[in-house]
C-alpha positions as CSV (number, residue, x, y, z in Angstrom):
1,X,33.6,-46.3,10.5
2,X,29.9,-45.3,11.0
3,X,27.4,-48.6,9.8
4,X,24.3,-47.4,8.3
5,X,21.3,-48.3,10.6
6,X,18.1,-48.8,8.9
7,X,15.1,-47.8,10.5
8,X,11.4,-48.3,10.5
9,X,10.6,-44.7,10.6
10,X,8.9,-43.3,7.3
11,X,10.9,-40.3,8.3
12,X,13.6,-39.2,6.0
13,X,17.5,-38.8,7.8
14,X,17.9,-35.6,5.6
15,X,15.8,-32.0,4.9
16,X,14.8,-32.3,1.9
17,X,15.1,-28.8,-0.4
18,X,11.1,-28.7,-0.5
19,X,11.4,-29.0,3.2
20,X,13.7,-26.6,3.5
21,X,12.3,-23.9,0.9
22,X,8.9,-24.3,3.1
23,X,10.7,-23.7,6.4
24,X,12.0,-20.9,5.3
25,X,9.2,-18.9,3.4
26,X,7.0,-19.8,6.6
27,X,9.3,-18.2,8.8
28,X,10.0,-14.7,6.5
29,X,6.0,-14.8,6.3
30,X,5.9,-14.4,10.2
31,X,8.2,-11.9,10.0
32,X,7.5,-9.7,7.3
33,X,3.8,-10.8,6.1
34,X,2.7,-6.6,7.7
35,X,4.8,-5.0,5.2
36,X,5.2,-7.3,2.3
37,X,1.9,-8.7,0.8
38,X,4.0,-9.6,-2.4
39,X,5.0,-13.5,-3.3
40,X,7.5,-11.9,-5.2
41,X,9.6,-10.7,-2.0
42,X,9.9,-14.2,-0.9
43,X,10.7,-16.0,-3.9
44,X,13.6,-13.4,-4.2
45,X,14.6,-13.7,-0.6
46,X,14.4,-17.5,-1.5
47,X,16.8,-16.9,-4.5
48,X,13.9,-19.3,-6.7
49,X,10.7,-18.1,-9.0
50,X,7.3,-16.9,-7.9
51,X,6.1,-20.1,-9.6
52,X,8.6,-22.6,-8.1
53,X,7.4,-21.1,-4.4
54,X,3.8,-21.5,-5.9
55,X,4.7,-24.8,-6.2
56,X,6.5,-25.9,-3.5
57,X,4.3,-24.3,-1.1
58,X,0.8,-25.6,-2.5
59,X,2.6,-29.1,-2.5
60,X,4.0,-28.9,0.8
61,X,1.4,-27.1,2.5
62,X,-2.0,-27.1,0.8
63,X,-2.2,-23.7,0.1
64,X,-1.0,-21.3,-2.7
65,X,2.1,-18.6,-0.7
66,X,-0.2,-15.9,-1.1
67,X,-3.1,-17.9,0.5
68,X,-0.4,-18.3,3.7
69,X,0.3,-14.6,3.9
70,X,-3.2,-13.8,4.0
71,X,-3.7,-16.6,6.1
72,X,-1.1,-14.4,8.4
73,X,-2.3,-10.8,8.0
74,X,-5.9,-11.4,8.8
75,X,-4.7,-13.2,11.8
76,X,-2.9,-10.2,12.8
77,X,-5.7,-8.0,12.2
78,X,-8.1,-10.2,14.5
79,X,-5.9,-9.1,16.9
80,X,-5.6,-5.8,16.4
81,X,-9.7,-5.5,16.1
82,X,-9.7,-6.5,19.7
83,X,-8.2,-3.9,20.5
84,X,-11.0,-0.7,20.7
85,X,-8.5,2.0,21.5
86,X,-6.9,1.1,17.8
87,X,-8.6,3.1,14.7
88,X,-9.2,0.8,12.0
89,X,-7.2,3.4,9.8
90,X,-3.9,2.8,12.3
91,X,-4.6,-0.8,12.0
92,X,-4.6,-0.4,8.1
93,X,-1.5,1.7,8.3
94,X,0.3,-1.2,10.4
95,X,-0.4,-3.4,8.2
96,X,1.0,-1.3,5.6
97,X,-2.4,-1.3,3.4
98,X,-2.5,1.8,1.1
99,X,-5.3,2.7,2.7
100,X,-8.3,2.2,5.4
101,X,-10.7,0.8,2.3
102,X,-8.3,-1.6,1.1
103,X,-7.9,-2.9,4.2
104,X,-11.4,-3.3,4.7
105,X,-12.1,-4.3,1.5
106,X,-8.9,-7.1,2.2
107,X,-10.9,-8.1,5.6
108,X,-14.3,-8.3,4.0
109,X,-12.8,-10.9,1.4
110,X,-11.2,-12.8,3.9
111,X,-13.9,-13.0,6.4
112,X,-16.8,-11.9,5.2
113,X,-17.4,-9.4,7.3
114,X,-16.0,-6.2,7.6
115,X,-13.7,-5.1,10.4
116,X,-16.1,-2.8,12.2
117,X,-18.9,-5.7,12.4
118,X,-16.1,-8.0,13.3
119,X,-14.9,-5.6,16.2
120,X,-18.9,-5.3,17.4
121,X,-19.5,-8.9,17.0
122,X,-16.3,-10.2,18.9
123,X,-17.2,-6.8,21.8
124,X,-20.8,-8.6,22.1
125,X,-18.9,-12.2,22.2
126,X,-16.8,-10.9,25.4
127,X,-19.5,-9.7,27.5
């Protein structure tokens, strides 16, 4: 039969269910953060409550889940701001904002600057 071996490692021989609900919200915010801005879509795709995420996730990660799909949309829309070709509108449409002044008005708060200045500044930053 298998002995148990104990180790000197701090780290655990199992994944936790904190672990495990973390892992997995991380990994539906990469893939759906563009289209759903909502806590409430990834609690349900987590089968748990909005608050039992909220929990979780601060705990686990240091932020509130809403902080961590913001974290991931402005990252996304650095990106796209690179990008001169790209209308801010189409950038706000891709990142399914209702509109080109939420978006803006989304950026601003995250930033503190809004998307156009951000484009200029990061333009004047390459050359």
């Amino acid at each position: 039969m298998l002995t148990h071996q104990e180790s000197d490692s701090d780290i655990p021989p199992y994944v936790s269910k904190r672990d495990f609900i973390t892992l997995n919200f991380m990994t539906l915010v990469s893939k759906h953060f563009a289209e759903e801005h909502h806590i409430e879509f990834y609690a349900n795709a987590l089968c748990i409550s909005t608050k039992h995420l909220s929990r979780v996730i601060k705990e686990m990660v240091g932020k509130t889940p809403h902080a961590v799909i913001c974290d991931e949309i402005t990252h996304q829309a650095m990106a796209l701001l690179e990008d001169d070709r790209l209308p801010i509108g189409q950038i706000a449409e891709m990142l399914h904002f209702s509109d080109q002044g939420a978006f803006c008005k989304f950026f601003k708060k995250q930033k503190r600057i809004s998307p156009m200045a951000y484009r200029r500044q990061n333009k004047t930053g390459l050359e």
